[in-house]
Every structure is written in structure tokens, then in C-alpha cells.
C-alpha positions as CSV (number, residue, x, y, z in Angstrom):
1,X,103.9,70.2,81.9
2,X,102.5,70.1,78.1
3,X,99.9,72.7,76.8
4,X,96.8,70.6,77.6
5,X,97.7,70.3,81.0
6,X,98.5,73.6,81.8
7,X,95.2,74.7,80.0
8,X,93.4,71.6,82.3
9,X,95.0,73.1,85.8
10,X,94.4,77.1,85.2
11,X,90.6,75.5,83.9
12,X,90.4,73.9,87.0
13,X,91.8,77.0,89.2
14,X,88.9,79.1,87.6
15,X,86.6,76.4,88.4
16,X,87.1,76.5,91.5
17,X,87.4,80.3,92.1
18,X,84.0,80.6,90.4
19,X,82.8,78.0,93.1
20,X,84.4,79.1,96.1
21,X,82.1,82.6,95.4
22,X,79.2,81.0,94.8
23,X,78.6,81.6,91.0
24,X,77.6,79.4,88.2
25,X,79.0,79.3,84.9
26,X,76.2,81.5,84.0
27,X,76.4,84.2,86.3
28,X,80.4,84.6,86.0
29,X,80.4,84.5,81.8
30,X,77.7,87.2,82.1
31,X,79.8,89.3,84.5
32,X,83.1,88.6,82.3
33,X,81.0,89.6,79.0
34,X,81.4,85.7,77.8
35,X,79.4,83.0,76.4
36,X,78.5,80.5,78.6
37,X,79.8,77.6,76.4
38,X,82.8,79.5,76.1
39,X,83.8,79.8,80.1
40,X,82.7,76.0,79.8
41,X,85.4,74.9,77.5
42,X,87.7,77.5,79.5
43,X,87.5,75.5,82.7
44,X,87.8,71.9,81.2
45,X,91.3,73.0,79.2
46,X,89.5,71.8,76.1
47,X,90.2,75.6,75.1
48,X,93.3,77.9,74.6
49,X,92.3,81.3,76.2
50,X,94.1,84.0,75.0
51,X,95.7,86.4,77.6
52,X,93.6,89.2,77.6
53,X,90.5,86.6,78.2
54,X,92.0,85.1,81.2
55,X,92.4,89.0,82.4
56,X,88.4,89.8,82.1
57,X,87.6,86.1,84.1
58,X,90.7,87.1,86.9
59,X,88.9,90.5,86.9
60,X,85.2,89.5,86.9
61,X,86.5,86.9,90.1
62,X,87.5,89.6,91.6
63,X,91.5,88.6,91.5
64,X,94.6,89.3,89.8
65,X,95.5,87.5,86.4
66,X,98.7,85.9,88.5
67,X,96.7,84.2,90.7
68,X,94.9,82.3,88.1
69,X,97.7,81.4,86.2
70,X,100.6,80.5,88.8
71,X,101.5,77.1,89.4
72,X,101.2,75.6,92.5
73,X,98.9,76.0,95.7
């Protein structure tokens, strides 16, 4: 898997974390201390989050950082 994949599929696992409890893009960058547009180009892989980012979404969700960024399921 190249880097814009992998940053498309954990995107995409945040996604639909944020969905499956019921916030919007808003709601979870505000909890996570983000922009808006930030968390935006997080969850379409058109941005390379750095480690400690993906920790304060994985937190903010209410999960561990592992679970965001495992492959599979």
C-alpha cells in the first residue's frame, strides 16, 4: 500500500468513527482542538497527519490510536 492510500484508508476509518457517534466534522475538530478544514483534509488522505495528531482525534473519539491506524477490519 503506497502513502496516499494508507493516508485515504485511516481518513476513511476516522470518518466513519466520527459518524458511527454521531458527530460532525465540526463538533469532533472542536473536541480534538482542530480546525475544521484540517480534520477535513485528514479524512480524505489529501493530508499527512503527524502521529501525535492522529493521538488527539483517536482520543477525542474516544479510542485508542491502534485502532485508527491498523489495517484491516
Amino acid at each position: 500500500m503506497n502513502k496516499e492510500q494508507e493516508r485515504k484508508r485511516i481518513g476513511g476509518r476516522i470518518a466513519a468513527l466520527r459518524m458511527a457517534r454521531g458527530l460532525s466534522q465540526q463538533q469532533l475538530a472542536d473536541i480534538a482542538g482542530l480546525a475544521q478544514q484540517n480534520l477535513a483534509r485528514v479524512e480524505t488522505g489529501r493530508y499527512s497527519s503527524r502521529l501525535d495528531t492522529l493521538a488527539v482525534i483517536a482520543e477525542a473519539l474516544g479510542c485508542q490510536l491502534e485502532f485508527i491506524i491498523k489495517d484491516g477490519e
